[in-house]
C-alpha positions as CSV (number, residue, x, y, z in Angstrom):
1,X,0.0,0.0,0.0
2,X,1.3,3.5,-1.0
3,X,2.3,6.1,1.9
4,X,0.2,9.3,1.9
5,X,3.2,11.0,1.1
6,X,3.4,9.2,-2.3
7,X,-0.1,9.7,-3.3
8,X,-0.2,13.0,-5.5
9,X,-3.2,14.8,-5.2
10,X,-2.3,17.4,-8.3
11,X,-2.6,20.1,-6.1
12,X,1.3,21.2,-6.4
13,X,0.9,21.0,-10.5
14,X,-2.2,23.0,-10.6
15,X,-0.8,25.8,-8.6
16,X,2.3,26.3,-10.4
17,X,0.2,26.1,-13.9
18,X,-1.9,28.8,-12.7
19,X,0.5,30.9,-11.9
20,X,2.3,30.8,-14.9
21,X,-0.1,32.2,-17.9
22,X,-2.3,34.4,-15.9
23,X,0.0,36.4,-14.3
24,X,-0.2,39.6,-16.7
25,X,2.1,42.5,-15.8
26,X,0.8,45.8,-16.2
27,X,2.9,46.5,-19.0
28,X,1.9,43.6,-20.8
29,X,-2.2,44.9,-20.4
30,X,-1.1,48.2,-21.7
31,X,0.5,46.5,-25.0
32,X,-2.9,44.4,-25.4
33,X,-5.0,47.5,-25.2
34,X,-2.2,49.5,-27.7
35,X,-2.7,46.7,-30.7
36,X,-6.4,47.4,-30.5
37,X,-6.1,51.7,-30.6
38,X,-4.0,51.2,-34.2
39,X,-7.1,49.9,-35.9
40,X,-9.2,52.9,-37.5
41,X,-12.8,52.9,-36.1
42,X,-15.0,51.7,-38.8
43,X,-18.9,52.5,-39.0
44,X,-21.1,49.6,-39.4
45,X,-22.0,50.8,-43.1
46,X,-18.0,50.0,-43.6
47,X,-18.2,47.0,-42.0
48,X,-21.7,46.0,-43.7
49,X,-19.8,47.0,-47.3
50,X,-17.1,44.8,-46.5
51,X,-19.0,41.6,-45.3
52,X,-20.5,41.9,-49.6
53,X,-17.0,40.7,-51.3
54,X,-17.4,37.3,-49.0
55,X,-20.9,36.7,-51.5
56,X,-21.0,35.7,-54.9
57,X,-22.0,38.8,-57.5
58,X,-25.1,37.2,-58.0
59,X,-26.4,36.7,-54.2
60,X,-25.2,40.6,-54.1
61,X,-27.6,41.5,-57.1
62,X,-30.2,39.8,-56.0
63,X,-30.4,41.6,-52.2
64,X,-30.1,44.5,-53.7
65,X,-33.4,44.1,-56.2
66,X,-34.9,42.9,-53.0
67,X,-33.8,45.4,-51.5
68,X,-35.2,48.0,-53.9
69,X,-38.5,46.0,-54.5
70,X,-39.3,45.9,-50.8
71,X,-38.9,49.8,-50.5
72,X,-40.8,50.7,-53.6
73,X,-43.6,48.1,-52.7
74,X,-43.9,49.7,-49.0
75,X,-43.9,53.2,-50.3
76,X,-47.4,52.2,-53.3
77,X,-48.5,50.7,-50.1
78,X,-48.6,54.0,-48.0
79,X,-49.2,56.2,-50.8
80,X,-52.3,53.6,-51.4
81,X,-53.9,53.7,-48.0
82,X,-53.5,57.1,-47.8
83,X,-55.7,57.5,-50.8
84,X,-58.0,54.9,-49.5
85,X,-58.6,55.9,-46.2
86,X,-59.1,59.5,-47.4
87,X,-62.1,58.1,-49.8
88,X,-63.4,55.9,-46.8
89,X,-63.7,59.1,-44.9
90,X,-64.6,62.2,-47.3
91,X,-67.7,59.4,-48.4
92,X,-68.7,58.4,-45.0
93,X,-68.9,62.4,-43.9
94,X,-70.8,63.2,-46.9
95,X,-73.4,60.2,-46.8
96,X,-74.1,60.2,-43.0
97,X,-73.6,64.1,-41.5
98,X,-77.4,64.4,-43.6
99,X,-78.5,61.2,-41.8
100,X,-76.9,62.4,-37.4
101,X,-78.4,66.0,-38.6
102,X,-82.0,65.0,-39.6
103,X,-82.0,62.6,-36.4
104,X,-80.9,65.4,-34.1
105,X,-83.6,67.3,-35.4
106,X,-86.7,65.4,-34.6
107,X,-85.1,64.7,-31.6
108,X,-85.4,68.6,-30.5
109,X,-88.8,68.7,-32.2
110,X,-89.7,65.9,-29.5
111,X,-88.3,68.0,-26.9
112,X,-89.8,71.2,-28.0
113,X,-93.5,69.3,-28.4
114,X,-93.0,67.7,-24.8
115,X,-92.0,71.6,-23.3
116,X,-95.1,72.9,-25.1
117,X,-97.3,70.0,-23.6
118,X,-95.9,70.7,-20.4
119,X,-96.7,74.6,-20.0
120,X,-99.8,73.9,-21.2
121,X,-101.1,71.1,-19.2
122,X,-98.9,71.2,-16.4
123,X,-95.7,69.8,-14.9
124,X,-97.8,66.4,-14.1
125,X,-98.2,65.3,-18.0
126,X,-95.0,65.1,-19.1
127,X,-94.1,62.7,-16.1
128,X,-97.1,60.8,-17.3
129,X,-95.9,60.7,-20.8
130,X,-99.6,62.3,-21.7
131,X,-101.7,59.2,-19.8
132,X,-104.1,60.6,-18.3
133,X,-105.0,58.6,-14.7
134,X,-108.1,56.0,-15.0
135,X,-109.2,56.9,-11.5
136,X,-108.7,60.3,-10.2
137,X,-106.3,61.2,-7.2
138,X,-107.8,61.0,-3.4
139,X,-108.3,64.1,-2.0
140,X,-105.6,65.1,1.2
């Protein structure tokens, strides 16, 4: 049987592993950061324009009719709805203001005929509706 001594728990090899590549020196951070400031700053249109020589001409052609198809097709479509809904609206304007303006008036006719009933007959009627009472009110 083996000592305790002998048995290697890989302790020992892990420390001085770990050690080894993460110990990063100030001066070594700054040169990291350094290689990065060289590069020019690039806007994503750059970087979008530069992805395109990775794509065959004709994947390239064919985005950009897409492209161009999509964005006239969306502008008919708004210049369409506009139209529409401006019909939709002028129409239903024209065909129904006759229609709320006629109803609003025999609704003040009613009105005025129930006022005119009621100063002539008395406040009583037009709580009545006009019915007059079968039998007549006991005296107080």
């Amino acid at each position: 049987m083996a000592s305790f001594e002998d048995i290697d728990s890989g302790m020992e090899s892990q420390e001085t592993s770990q050690s080894g590549p993460r110990d990063f020196s100030p001066d070594k951070k700054l040169e990291i950061e350094s290689d990065y400031e060289d590069e020019p700053d690039e806007t994503l249109g750059e970087r979008l324009w530069g992805l395109t020589e990775m794509f065959p001409e004709s994947v390239r052609s064919a985005t950009q009719t897409m492209s161009e198809v999509s964005q006239t097709g969306v502008k008919n479509l708004y210049s369409f709805s506009r139209s529409a809904m401006w019909i939709v609206f002028s129409t239903s304007i024209i065909l129904f203001a006759p229609v709320i303006f006629e109803v609003e008036r025999a609704h003040m006719e009613e009105m005025q005929r129930s006022q005119q009933k009621q100063m002539l007959l008395g406040p009583n009627t037009a709580v009545a509706g006009g019915i007059t009472p079968m039998m007549p009110s006991m005296p107080r």
